[in-house]
N, C-alpha and C positions, 0 to 999 in steps of 0.2 A: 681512559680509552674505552671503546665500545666493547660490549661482551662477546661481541658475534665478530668470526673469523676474520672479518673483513669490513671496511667501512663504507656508508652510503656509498661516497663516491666509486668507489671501487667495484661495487655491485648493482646498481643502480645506473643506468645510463637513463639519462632525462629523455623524455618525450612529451609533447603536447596535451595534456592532459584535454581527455573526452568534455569538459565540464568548460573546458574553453573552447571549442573547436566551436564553429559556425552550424545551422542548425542541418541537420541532414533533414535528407526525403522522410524515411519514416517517422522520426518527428514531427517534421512539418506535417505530416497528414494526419499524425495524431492531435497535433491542435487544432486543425483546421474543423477535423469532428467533432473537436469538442465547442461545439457553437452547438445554440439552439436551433438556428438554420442553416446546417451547412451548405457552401455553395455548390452547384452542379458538377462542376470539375471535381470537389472534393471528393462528394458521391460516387462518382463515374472512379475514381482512382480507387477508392475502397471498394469494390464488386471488380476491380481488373485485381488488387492486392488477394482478396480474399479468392479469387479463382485459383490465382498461385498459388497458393499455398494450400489448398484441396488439392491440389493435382501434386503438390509436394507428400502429400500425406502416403499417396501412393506408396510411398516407399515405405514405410512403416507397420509395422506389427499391431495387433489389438486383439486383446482380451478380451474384449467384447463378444459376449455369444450372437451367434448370427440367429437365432433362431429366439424369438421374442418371450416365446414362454419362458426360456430358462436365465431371465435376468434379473426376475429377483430372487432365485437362489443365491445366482452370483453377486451380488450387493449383499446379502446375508453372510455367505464365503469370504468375502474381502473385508465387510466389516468385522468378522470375528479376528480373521487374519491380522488384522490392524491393532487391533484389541490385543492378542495376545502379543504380537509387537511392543507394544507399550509397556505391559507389562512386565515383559524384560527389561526395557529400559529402565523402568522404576526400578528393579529391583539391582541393577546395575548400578542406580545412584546413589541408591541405600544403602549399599554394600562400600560406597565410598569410589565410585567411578568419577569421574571428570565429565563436564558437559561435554554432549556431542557436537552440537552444533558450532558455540557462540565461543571461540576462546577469551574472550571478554567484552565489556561493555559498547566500546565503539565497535567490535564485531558486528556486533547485536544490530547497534544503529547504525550501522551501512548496510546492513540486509536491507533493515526498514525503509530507505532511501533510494534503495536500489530495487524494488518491488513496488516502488509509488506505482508508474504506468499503469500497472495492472489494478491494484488496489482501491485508486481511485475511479476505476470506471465499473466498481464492484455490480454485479446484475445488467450489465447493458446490454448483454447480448439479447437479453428477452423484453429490450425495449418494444419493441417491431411487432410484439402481440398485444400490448397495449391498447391501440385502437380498437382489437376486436374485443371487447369487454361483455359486447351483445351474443357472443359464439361460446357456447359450454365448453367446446372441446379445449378451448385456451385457458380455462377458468383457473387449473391447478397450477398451470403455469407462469401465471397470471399475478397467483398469490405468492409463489415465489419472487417475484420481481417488487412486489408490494413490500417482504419481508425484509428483502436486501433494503429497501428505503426505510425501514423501520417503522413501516407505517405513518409515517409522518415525524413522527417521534424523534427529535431532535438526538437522543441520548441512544437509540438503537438504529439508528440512520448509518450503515455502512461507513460512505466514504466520507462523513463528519467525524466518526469516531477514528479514522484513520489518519485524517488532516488535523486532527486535534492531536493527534500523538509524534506526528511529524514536527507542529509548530512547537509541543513542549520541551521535544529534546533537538532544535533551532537542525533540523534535516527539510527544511523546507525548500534548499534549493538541492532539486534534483532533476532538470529539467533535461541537462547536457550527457543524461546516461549513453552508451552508445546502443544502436540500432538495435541489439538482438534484447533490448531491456525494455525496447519498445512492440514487439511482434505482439503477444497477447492482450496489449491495451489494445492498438490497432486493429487486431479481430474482433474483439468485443464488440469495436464503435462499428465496425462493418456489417458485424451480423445483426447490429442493432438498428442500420439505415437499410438494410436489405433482408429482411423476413420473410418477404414477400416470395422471394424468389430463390434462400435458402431453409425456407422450415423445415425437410431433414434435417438440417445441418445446424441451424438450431438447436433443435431438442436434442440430437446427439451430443454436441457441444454442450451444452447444458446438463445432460445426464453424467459425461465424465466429468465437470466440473463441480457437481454437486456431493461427488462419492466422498468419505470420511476419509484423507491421508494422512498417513503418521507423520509426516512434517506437520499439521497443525495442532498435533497434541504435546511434540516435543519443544515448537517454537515457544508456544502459550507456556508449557514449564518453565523453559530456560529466560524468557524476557523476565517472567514475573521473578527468576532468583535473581536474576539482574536489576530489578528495582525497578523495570521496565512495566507498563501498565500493559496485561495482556487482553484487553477485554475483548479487544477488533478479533482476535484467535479465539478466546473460548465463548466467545457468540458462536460464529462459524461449529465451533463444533455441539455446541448445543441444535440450533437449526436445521443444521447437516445429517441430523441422524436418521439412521434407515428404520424408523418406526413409523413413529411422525412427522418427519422435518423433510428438509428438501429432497434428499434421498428420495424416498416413497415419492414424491409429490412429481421430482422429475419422470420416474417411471408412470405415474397414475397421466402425465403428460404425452407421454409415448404411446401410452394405450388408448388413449383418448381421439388421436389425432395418424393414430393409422388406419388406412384406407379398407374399408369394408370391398370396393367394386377397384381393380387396378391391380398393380405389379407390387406384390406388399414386400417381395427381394428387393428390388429397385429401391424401394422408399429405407428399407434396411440398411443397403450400402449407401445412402449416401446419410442414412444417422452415423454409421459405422466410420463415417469419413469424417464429419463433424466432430465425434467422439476425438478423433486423432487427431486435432486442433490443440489439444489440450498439450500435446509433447512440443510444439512445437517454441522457440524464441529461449530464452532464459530462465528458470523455472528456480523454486526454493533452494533444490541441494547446489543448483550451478550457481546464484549465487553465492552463497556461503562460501562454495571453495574456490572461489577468487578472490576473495578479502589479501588482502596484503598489507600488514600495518604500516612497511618501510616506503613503500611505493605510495600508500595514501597518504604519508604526512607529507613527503615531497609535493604531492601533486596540490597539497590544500599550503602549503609555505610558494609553492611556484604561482598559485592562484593570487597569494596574497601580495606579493613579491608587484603585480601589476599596481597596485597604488599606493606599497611600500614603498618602493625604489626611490622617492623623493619628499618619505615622511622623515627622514630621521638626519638631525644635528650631525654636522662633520664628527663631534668629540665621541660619536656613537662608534665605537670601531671594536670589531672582532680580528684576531687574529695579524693585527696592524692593517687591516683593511677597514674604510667606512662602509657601515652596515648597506647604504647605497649604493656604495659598489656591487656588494655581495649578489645584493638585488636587483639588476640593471641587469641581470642574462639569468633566465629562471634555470639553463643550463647547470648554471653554479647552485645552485638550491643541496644537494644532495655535497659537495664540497661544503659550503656555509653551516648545515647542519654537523658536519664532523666536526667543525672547526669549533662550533659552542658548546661538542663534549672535551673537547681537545684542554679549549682555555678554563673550565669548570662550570661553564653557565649552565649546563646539564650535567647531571650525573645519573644514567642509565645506571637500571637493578636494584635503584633504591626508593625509599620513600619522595615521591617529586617534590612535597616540599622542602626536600635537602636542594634543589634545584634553583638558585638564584632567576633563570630564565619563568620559570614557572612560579615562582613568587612575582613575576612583573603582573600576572594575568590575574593572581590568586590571592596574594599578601595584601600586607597593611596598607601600600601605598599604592600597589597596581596600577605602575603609569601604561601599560598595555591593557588596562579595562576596555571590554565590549570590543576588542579587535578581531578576535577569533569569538566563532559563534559556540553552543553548548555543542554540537556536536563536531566541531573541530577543538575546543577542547579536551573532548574526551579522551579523542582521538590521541594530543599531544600528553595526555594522562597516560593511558598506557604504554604508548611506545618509549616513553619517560620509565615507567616503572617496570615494564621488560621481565619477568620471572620475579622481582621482588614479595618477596613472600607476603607480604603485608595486606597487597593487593587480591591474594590469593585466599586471603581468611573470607571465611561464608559472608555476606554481608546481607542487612535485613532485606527480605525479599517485599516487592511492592505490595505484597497484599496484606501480609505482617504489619507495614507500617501503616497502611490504612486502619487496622485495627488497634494500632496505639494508638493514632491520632484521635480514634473514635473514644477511646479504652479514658486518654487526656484530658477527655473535653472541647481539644480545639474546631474550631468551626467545619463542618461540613460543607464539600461545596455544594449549592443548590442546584439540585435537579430540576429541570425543562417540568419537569410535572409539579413541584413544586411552586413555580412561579406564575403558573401558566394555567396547568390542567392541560387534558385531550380536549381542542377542539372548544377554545371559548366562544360564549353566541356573543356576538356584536354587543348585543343588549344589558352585559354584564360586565362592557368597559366601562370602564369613566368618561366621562365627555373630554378629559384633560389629555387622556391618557390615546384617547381614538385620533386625536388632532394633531398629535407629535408628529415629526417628518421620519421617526422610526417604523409608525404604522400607516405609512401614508399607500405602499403598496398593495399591504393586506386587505385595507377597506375597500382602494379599487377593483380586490380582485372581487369581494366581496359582493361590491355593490355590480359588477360586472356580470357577475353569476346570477344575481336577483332578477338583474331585466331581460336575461334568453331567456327566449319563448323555450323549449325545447331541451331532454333531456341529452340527444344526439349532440346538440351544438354545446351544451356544458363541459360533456366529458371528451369535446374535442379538444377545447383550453384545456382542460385540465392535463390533458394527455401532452401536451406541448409545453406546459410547465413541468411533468416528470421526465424527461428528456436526460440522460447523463451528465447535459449542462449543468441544469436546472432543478434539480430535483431534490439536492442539498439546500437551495437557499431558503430564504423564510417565503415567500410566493411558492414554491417549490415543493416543500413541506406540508403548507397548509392544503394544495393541491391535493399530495397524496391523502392527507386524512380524510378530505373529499370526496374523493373517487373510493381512497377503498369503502368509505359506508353506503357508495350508491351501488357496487359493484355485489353488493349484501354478503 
């Protein structure tokens, strides 16, 4: 029987999982932006969404000093605050505390999952100063949006090192989050088509966005004890910092690009409004504390259950029901689940592979290979092992194993610089090597750039290949390395 009071079906009443439902508005306009050209309706709806939600800010609070001088003490104040923060926590875990965040591994990766939106549009919002490359006052801002892209650099490129960690632990479909998981991508892409006509609101956006939060010092611990690669965190907090990094650079931003002659209150509140962008949709601790392990196996056995329901032989039967039945009303999903602790094919609290059910995924013969993905496996890993102590022993953390692997011998995987270098000249391909349909985009940008007359009309391509489409891809990349050595 199950350990907990009561069983799925008993506490669990089925509902339509968000990951099936058809696509909503926010959604939809969050793809829509994410084009290299978005279309005029789309634009026109992101400057009506992004109105809204300034005039929603109204209602909210902010720490934010109104008075200009006194904000980088405050950055000073908050980053020690942070800092000493931390330092309890460490000392909490040293002492033998329990992680705060993650209560296990698929925890971990349904954060990940459930923070894409935002993640992958990393830096967009200071897309929209890009064009002006020829204006000083944009310049440190400028360089922040360069850094989110990693400078071209494949391996410190933001939303590549985030997509890269999505597709290792198989969290790549996260498309059907509901709406409030979409609100801060969607401002991002808004403020990033409309600069023009929100630059407070920008660089305040920008400035609380850039501040050191103790959610990314404790996520980047707790991934990496989890085996989880934390790199996409502790970049962020390396660059982030109030010395050198984005910090300073957002405020040397704000000083730069307020008004000598004009109403420097007015330009105030509306950074001060921007700034409060930052509270608003779904944010790190709100996801965390909705993870539900009982509620996400249902909804990922309900998900699969659509073209389960007519894979499995009559002889397939649980509970003297065919496993087809089971699955022919995702209703019963949360019923079907108790039924496979019931008849022994699960045995919750213990080691999963005591679990016949989880030997089909895992075992010798795994006639359910590749059915569930790594991160719906995990998922049915934990909710499988339930308190079982076993689960609970420290396990090697990802950085640890990196250094066995090193410590072993076995191969390292090759770095974008190792294969490549920063910025190879044409002239040091191979002729073999230029002519593949792999570099067939590169050359034309290549050879694209060669024959504009004019430094204006280069760095307008180029500004329309770093785009939050576009700016990951290899055209995209080579772009940024482009533009940042002409931007000196």
């Amino acid at each position: 029987m199950l350990n907990q009071p009561m069983q799925l079906s008993e506490q669990i009443h089925y509902r339509q999982p968000d990951r099936a439902a058809p696509a909503t508005p926010l959604r939809r306009l969050y793809r829509d932006l994410m084009r290299d050209e978005p279309s005029a309706r789309a634009v026109d709806d992101a400057d009506a969404y992004l109105r809204k939600q300034l005039a929603a800010t109204d209602a909210l609070e902010s720490d934010l000093p109104a008075d200009i001088d006194d904000i980088s003490d405050w950055i000073v104040h908050n980053t020690a605050l942070v800092g000493e923060q931390y330092r309890k926590y460490l000392q909490d875990r040293k002492a033998g505390g329990p992680r705060q965040y993650f209560s296990n591994k698929s925890h971990a990766l349904y954060f990940l999952k459930s923070v894409a939106p935002t993640k992958l549009v990393d830096g967009a919002w200071l897309y929209g100063l890009v064009p002006h490359w020829n204006d000083a006052r944009f310049t440190a801002l400028i360089r922040i949006y360069l850094e989110e892209l990693g400078d071209g650099v494949p391996d410190k490129n933001h939303v590549l090192l985030f997509k890269r960690l999505l597709s290792t632990h198989g969290c790549d479909r996260w498309e059907n989050l509901s709406e409030d998981h979409y609100v801060q991508g969607v401002l991002q892409l808004a403020l990033a088509r409309h600069a023009g006509n929100f630059l407070p609101e920008v660089i305040g956006f920008n400035l609380g966005y850039e501040q050191l939060p103790l959610h990314l010092l404790i996520c980047a611990y707790e991934l990496n004890e989890l085996g989880i690669d934390p790199t996409y965190f502790t970049l962020h907090v390396t660059v982030d910092n109030a010395d050198t990094g984005h910090a300073r650079k957002a405020l040397e931003g704000l000083l730069e690009t307020m008004p000598r002659i004009g109403d420097r209150a007015s330009f105030m509140a509306r950074v001060a409004r921007g700034y409060k962008l930052n509270m608003l949709g779904a944010g790190t601790n709100s996801v965390i504390d909705e993870f539900d392990i009982d509620r996400e196996i249902v909804a990922l056995f309900a998900e699969k259950s659509v073209v389960g329901k007519e894979a499995h032989s009559d002889y397939c039967r649980i509970g003297g029901r065919a496993i087809n039945d089971w699955l022919a009303d995702p209703a019963q999903i949360p019923a079907f689940l108790d039924a496979l602790v019931e008849r022994d094919w699960i045995r919750r609290g213990q080691d999963p592979q005591n679990s016949r059910f989880w030997r089909l995924l895992q075992g010798e013969r795994a006639e359910m290979f590749g059915v569930f993905s790594a991160y719906e496996q995990q998922v049915i890993y934990d909710w499988i092992a339930d308190g079982w102590e076993g689960a609970q022993r420290r396990q090697i953390s990802f950085r640890a194993r990196q250094r066995l692997m090193d410590t072993l011998g076995e191969p390292a995987q090759i770095g974008w610089h190792g294969v490549r270098g920063v910025l190879r000249n044409p002239a040091q391909r191979s002729a073999a090597e230029d002519q593949t349909d792999f570099n067939v985009e590169l050359r034309t940008l290549e050879e694209t750039l060669a024959g504009m007359e004019s430094r204006d009309e280069a760095m307008r391509l180029l500004t329309k290949l770093m785009s939050p489409a576009s700016h990951h891809s290899p055209a995209g990349l080579m772009a940024t390395r482009i533009y940042s050595r002409m931007l000196g």
